[in-house]
C-alpha positions in Angstrom: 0.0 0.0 0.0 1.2 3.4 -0.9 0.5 5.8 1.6 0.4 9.5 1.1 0.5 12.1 4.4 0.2 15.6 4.2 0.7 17.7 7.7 0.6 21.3 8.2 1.6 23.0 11.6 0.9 26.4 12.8 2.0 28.2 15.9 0.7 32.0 16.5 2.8 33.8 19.7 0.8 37.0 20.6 2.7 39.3 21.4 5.9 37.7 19.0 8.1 35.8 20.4 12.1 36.8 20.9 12.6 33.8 19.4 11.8 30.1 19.3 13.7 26.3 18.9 11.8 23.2 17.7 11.9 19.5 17.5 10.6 18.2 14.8 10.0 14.3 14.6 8.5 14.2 11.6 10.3 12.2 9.2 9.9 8.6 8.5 13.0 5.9 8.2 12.7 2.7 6.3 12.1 -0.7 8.1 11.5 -3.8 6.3 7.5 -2.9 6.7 7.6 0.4 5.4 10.0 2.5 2.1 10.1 6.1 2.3 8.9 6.8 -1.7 9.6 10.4 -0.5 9.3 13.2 2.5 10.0 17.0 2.4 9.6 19.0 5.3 9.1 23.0 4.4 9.2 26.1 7.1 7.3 29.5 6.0 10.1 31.6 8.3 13.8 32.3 8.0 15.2 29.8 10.2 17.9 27.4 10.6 16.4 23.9 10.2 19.3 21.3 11.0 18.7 17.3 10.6 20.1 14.9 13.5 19.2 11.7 15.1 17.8 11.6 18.8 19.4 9.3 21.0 16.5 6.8 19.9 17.4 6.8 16.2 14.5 8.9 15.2 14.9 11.1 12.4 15.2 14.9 13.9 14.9 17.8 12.6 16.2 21.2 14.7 14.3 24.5 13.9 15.6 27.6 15.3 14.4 31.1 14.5 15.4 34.3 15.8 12.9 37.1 16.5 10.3 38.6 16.7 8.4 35.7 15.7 4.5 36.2 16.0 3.9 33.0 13.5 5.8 29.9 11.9 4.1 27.2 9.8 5.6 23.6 9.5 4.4 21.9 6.1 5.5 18.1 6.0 4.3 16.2 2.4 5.2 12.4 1.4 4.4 9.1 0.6 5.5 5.6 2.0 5.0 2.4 0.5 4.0 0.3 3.7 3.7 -4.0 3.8 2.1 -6.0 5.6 4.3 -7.4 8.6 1.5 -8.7 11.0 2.8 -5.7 13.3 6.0 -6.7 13.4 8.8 -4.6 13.4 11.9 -5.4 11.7 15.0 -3.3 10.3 14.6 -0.5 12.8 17.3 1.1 14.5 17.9 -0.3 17.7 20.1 1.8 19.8 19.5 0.0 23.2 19.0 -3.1 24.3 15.1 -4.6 25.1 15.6 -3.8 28.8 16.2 -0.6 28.9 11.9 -0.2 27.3 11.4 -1.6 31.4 11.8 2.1 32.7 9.0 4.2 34.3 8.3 7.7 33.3 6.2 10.0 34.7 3.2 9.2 32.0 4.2 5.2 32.0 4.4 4.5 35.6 2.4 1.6 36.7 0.6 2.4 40.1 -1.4 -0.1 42.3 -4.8 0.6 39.7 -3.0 0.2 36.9 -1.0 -2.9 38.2 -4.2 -5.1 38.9 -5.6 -4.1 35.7 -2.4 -5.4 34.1 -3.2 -8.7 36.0 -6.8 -9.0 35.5 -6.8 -8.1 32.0 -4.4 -10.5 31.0 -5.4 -13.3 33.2 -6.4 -15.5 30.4 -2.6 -15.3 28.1 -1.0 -17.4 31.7 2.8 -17.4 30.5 2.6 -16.8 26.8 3.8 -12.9 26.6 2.1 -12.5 22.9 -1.4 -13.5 24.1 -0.9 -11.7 27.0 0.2 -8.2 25.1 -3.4 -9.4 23.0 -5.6 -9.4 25.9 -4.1 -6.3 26.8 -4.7 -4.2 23.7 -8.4 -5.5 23.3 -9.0 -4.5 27.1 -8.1 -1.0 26.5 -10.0 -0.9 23.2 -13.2 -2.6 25.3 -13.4 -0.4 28.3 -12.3 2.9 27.6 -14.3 5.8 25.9 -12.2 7.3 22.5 -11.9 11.4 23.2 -9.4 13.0 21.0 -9.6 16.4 22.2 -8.0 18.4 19.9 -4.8 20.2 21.4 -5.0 18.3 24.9 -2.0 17.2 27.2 -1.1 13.6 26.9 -2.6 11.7 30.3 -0.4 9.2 32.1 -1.5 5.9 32.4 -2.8 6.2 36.1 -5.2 9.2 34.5 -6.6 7.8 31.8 -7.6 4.5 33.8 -8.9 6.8 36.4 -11.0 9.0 33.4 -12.2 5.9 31.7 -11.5 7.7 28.5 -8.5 9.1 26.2 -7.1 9.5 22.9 -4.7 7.0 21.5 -1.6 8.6 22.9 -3.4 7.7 26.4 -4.3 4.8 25.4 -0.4 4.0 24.1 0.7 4.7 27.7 -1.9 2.7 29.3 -0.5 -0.3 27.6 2.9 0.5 27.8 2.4 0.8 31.5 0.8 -2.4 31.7 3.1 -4.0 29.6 6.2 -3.3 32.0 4.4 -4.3 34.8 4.0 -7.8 33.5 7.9 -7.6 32.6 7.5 -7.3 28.9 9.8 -4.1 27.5 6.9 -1.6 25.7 7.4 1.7 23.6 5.3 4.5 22.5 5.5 4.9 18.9 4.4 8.3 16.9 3.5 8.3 13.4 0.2 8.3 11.4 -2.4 5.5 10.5 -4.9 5.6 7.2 -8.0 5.5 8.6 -9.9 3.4 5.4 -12.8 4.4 3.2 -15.2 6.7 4.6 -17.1 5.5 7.0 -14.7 3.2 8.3 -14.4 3.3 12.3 -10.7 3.3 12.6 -9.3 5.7 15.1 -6.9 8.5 15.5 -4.9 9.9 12.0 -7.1 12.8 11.7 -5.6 16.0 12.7 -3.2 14.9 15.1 -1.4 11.7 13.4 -1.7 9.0 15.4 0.4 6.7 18.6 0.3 3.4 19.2 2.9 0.9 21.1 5.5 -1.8 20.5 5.8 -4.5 23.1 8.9 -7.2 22.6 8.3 -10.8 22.4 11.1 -12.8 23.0 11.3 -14.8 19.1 10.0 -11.9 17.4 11.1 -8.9 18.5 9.6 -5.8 18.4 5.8 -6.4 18.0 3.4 -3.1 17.3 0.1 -2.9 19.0 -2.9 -0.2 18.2 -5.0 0.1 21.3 -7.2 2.7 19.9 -8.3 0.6 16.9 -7.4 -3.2 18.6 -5.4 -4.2 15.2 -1.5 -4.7 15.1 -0.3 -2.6 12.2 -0.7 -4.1 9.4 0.3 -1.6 6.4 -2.3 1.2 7.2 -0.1 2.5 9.8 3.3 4.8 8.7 6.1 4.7 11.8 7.9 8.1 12.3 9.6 8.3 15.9 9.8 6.1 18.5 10.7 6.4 22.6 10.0 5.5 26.4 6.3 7.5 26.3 5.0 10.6 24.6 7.4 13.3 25.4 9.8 11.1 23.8 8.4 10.5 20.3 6.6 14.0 19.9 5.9 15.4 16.8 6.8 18.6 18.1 8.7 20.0 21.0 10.0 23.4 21.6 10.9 26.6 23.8 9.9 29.7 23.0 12.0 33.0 24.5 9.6 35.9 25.4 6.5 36.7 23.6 3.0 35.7 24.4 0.9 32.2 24.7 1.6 29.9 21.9 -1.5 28.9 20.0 -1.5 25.9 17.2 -3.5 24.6 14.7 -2.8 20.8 12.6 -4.3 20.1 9.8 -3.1 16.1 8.9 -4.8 14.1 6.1 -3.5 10.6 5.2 -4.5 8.7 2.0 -4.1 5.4 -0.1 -3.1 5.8 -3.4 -4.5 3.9 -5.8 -2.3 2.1 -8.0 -2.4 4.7 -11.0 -1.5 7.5 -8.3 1.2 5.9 -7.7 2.7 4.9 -11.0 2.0 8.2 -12.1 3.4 10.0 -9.2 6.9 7.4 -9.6 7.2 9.0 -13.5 7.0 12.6 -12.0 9.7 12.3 -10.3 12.0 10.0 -12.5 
C-alpha cells in the first residue's frame, strides 16, 4: 500500500516571540514494513532547520528562529510504500538493548490501579507474553471511551484509567504501563495511521497523526500494538519516531523566549493511493 500524508503545523505567539527552537520528529526511516517513496519538510520563516538523530534513532529535525516571531508554519508532504508485517517490526534502528523499554516515566508508571488491571486483563494469556500483550490491547479498546480532544496534554497511564476515557496517545501509555508491569519491554510509537474508506471506524490519524505501542516478544522482536483501533499494524499505519512515552516521540517540541501564549493549529490528512496515483506519481519524479 502506498501511503500518502500531508501535515501542516501552525503556531501563533501574541505578542511575538524573541525567538523560538523546535523538535521536529516528523520524518519517517525505512524498516523492512515500510519504504520512504519520499518526504520533504518546508518552514514558511527564515530559520535554521538542521537534521540529526535523537538518541532513539529517530529522524530529527532542529528548527531555530530568531525574532520577533509572531507566526511559523511547519508543512510536511510524502508518501510511504507500507507491507504488511503482521505488526512486526523489523530493520529498525535499535540503539538499546530490550531492557532498557522496562523504565518508568512520569506518563508510563504503573501504580497499584494500573498494576491489577495489568493482571486481570491478561489473566487469560498465563505465561505466553504474545497473548498476553493481545488481551491487553483489546482490554483497553473494550473499556475505555475514544476522546481526541484536539490540542489536549497527553494523560499518564494512572489518569486515563482513572478517566475511563483518552485518545490514543493515552491509550499507548496505558499499555505500555501495563506491559512493563508484567515484565515485557513496551514503547510509544508516533507516526500516522490511514483510517480506510469513509465511514470506516478506525481511530486516530485525523488532525493529530496518530500513537500506538511496541511490546517485545522474545522470538519476534519488536511487535506493534494499536489500542485505539485493537489491530496490530498491518500496512495502514506509517512509523515516524519512536521512545520511552509521549514526550519522547513527539511530533513537536519546543521553547519559545519571550512573547505571548503559543496557539497551534494541525491540519493532517493521510490517504491510499491507488495504484495509477502511484505509477503516475513514480514517472513525476524519474
Amino acid at each position: 500500500m502506498r501511503i500518502r500524508v500531508s501535515q501542516q503545523m501552525t503556531y501563533r505567539y501574541a505578542p511575538g516571540a524573541k525567538s523560538l527552537i523546535q523538535t521536529l520528529r516528523l520524518t519517517p526511516r525505512n524498516t523492512e514494513s515500510q519504504f520512504v517513496v519520499n518526504w520533504r519538510i518546508d518552514v514558511d520563516v527564515d530559520g535554521r532547520l538542521r537534521p540529526v538523530e535523537d538518541a532513539f534513532a529517530n529522524l530529527t529535525h532542529v528548527l531555530s528562529v530568531a525574532g520577533p516571531v509572531e507566526q511559523v508554519t511547519v508543512n510536511v508532504q510524502g508518501t510511504v510504500e507500507t507491507f504488511d508485517s503482521a505488526g512486526v517490526v523489523r530493520g529498525a534502528v535499535e540503539r538499546f538493548p530490550e531492557s532498557l523499554y522496562l523504565r518508568d516515566t512520569p506518563l508510563t508508571e504503573a501504580g497499584e490501579a494500573v498494576q491489577a488491571f495489568a493482571e486481570e486483563a491478561t489473566a487469560a494469556g498465563q505465561d505466553d507474553r504474545l497473548a498476553r500483550m493481545h488481551l491487553l490491547m483489546a482490554a483497553i479498546h473494550q473499556r475505555f471511551d475514544y476522546d481526541a480532544s484536539e490540542n489536549r496534554t497527553a494523560l499518564s497511564a494512572a489518569e486515563t484509567l482513572s478517566r475511563g476515557a483518552g485518545a490514543c496517545q493515552d491509550f499507548a501509555h496505558l499499555f505500555i504501563a501495563a506491559a512493563r508491569h508484567l515484565s515485557v519491554p513496551a514503547r510509544y510509537v508516533s507516526g500516522y495511521v490511514w483510517r480506510g474508506e469513509p465511514g470506516s471506524k478506525e481511530r486516530g490519524g485525523g488532525d493529530a497523526g496518530h500513537a500506538w505501542a511496541e511490546a517485545h516478544i522474545a522470538g519476534l522482536g519488536w511487535v506493534a500494538f494499536d489500542p485505539a483501533n485493537k489491530i496490530c499494524p498491518a500496512g495502514a499505519h506509517v512509523r515516524v519516531a519512536a521512545g520511552l512515552d509521549q514526550l519522547g516521540a513527539a511530533p513537536v517540541r519546543g521553547a519559545q523566549y519571550g512573547g505571548g501564549e503559543e496557539r497551534m493549529e494541525v491540519r493532517v490528512a493521510v490517504d491510499a493511493l491507488e495504484p495509477s496515483q502511484s505509477q503516475s506519481q513514480s514517472q513525476s519524479q524519474s
